[in-house]
Residue, then its C-alpha position, 0 to 999 in steps of 0.5 A: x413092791x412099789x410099781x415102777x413109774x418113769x423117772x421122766x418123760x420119754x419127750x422132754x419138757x421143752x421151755x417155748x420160745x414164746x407166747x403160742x398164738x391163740x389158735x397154735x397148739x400148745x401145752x394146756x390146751x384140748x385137742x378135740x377129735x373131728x367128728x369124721x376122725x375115724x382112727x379107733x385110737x382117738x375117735x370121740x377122744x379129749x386130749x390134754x396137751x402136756x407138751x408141745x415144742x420143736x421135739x414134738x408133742x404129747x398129751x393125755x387122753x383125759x375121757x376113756x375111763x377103762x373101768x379097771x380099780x386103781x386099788x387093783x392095781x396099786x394095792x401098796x397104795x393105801x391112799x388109792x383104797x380110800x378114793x373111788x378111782x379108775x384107772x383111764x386110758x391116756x394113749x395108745x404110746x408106752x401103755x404099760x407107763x403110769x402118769x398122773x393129772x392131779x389138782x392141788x393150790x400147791x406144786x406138789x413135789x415131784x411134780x410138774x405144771x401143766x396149767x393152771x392148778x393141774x399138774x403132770x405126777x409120775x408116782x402115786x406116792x405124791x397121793x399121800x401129801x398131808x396137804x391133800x389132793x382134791x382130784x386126781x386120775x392116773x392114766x396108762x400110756x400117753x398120745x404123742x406126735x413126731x415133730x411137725x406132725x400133730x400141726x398137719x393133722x390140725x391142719x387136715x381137719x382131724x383136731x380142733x383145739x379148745x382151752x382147757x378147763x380143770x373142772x373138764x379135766x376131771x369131769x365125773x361123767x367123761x363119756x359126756x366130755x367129746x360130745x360137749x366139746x364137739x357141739x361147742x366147736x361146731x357152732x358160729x361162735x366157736x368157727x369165728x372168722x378165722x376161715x381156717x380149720x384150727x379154732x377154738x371154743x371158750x368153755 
């Protein structure tokens, strides 16, 4: 029996009005926890924003690998038995829904842009395309924010953004991931000029 994933999404994809300023969160970009937040949810935590617009916002938590097989979890899947995957923890919102970040110079079917060549799946079905899947991670639950809510914790100093990068997205040492960020972010180049506590660093 295939496991159920969501059809869709509880928060819908949402088309921005308009270009998001460089220092406004924004789909495809991270979310790097500040070294003082403190929450367990997200402490040294990387997120990958999938959406954010009037309706709120949601990402994934893209460097908590739980160590669980993905081959224990999706035995039906037999393209998930020849890959060395791990299942990750993508937020403490519906743990028990499966998604996908994957990598692919195609739009894969059923599946939606987050940025770049990196696209949001919800089965792992879409594995088995003949035209191949590089790199993949599947990840249990997802990070989301009520309306208005993710810009006062920015704002608070909890978050610091960066633009995301593909090879960051599926890094092979995650656990190295925050650290890299965070160092980055904290040096004068990154702090720019802008005298606020949104910034951003390149990668």
């Amino acid at each position: 029996m295939r496991t159920a994933f969501p059809a869709i999404l509880l928060l819908p994809l949402l088309l921005a009005p308009g270009p998001p300023s460089a220092a406004q969160p924004a789909a495809g970009k991270f979310l790097v926890a500040s070294r003082g937040l403190a929450d367990p949810n997200f402490e040294r935590s990387v997120v990958l924003l999938v959406q954010h617009g009037e309706e709120g916002s949601w990402g994934l938590v893209v460097n908590r690998p739980t160590g669980v097989p993905l081959s224990r979890l999706f035995p039906e899947e037999q393209g998930l038995h020849l890959r060395d995957g791990i299942l990750y923890a993508g937020g403490p919102v519906s743990a028990g829904r499966f998604l996908l970040l994957l990598r692919a110079s195609y739009r894969p079917q059923e599946c939606r842009p987050v940025f770049a060549d990196v696209y949001l799946g919800f089965t792992p079905a879409v594995l088995q395309d003949p035209r191949g899947i590089p790199a993949f991670r599947v990840y249990s639950g997802y990070a989301g924010w009520a309306p208005g809510q993710l810009e006062s914790e920015i704002a608070r100093g909890d978050w610091r953004l960066a633009p995301a990068e593909v090879a960051a997205v599926f890094e092979e040492r995650p656990d190295r991931l925050w650290e890299e960020l965070a160092r980055r972010l904290d040096t004068p180049v990154a702090a720019g000029s802008s005298g606020g506590r949104i910034v951003e660093a390149p990668l």
